[in-house]
C-alpha positions as CSV (number, residue, x, y, z in Angstrom):
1,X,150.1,81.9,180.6
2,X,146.4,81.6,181.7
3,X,143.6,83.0,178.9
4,X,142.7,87.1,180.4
5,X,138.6,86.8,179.2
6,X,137.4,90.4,178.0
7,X,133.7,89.4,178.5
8,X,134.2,88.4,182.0
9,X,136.4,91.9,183.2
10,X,133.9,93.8,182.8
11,X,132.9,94.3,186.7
12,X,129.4,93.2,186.6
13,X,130.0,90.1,184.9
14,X,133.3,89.7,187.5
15,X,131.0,90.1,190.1
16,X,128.0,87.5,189.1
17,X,130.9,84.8,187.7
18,X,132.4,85.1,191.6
19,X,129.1,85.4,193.2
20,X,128.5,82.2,191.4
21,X,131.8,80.2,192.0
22,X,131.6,80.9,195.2
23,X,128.6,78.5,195.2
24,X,129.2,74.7,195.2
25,X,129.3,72.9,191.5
26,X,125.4,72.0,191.2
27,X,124.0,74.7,193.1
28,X,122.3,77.5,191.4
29,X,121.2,81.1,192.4
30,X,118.2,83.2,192.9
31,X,118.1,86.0,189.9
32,X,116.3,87.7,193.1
33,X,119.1,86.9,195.6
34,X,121.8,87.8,193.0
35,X,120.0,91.4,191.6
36,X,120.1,92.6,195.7
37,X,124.2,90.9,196.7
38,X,125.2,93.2,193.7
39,X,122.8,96.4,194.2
40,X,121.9,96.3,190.2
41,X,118.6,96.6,188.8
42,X,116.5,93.9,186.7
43,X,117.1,95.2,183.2
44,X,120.5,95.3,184.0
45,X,121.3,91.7,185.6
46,X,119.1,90.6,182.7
47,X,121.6,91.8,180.3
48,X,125.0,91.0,182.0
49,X,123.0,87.2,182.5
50,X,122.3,87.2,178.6
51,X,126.0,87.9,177.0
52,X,127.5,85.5,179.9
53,X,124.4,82.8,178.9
54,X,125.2,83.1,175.2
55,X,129.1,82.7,175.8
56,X,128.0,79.3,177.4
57,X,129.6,80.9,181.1
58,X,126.0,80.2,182.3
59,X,122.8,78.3,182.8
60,X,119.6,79.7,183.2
61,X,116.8,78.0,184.4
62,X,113.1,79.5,184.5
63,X,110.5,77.6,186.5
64,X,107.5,78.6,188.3
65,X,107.1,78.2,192.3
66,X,103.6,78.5,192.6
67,X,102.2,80.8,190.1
68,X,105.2,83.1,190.5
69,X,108.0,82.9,187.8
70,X,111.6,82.0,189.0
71,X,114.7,82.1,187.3
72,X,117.9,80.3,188.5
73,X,121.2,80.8,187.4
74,X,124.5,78.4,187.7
75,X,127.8,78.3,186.3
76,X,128.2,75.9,183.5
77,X,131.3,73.6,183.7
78,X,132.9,76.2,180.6
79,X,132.1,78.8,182.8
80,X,133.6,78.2,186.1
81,X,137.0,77.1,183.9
82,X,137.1,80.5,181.9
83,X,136.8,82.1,185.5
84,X,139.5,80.4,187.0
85,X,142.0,81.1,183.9
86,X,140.5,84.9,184.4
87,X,141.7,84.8,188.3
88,X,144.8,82.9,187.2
89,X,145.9,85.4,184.4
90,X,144.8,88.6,186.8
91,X,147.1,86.8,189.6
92,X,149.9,86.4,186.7
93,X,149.3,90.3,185.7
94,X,149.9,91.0,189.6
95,X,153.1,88.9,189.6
96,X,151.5,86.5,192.2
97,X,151.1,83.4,190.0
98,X,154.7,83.1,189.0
C-alpha cells in the first residue's frame, strides 16, 4: 500500500507539490507565477514553501535578475516520489489503484 503523507494533504501544499509535478524534472517555478495560479498571498506561500523545503519536498533557489530578488522553486527528487505515493495511496483510498 502506497505511504498517505500528512504534510502534503493539507490543500495548499497539494496544490504547490501538483503545480510543481506538473512541471518537467529540472524545471523550476516563479514564487511570483506560483503565489497568482493558486490566489494565496506572500506570507502565506512563504510558509507552505518552508515546511515542504524543510521536509526536503523542495528546492528553493534565491537569485537576483537585475537588482530585483527572485526566488525559484522545484521539486526535489524526494519530493516528486512522496507525491506520487500521495496520488497512489489517495487512488488506493478511492478504490482506483487496486
Amino acid at each position: 500500500m502506497a505511504r498517505f503523507d500528512p504534510l502534503i494533504h493539507q490543500p495548499i501544499r497539494l496544490r504547490i507539490m501538483a503545480a510543481l509535478n506538473a512541471l518537467p524534472e529540472d524545471a523550476q517555478l516563479d514564487f511570483s507565477a506560483l503565489r497568482n495560479m493558486l490566489d494565496v498571498t506572500d506570507g502565506n506561500l512563504a510558509t507552505h514553501l518552508r515546511k515542504l523545503e524543510d521536509a526536503g519536498y523542495i528546492a528553493v533557489e534565491k537569485t537576483f535578475v537585475g537588482r530585483r530578488p527572485r526566488t525559484y522553486i522545484a521539486l526535489t527528487p524526494q519530493g516528486r516520489q512522496a507525491f506520487a505515493e500521495h496520488v497512489q495511496a489517495l487512488r488506493e483510498i478511492l478504490g482506483e489503484g487496486e
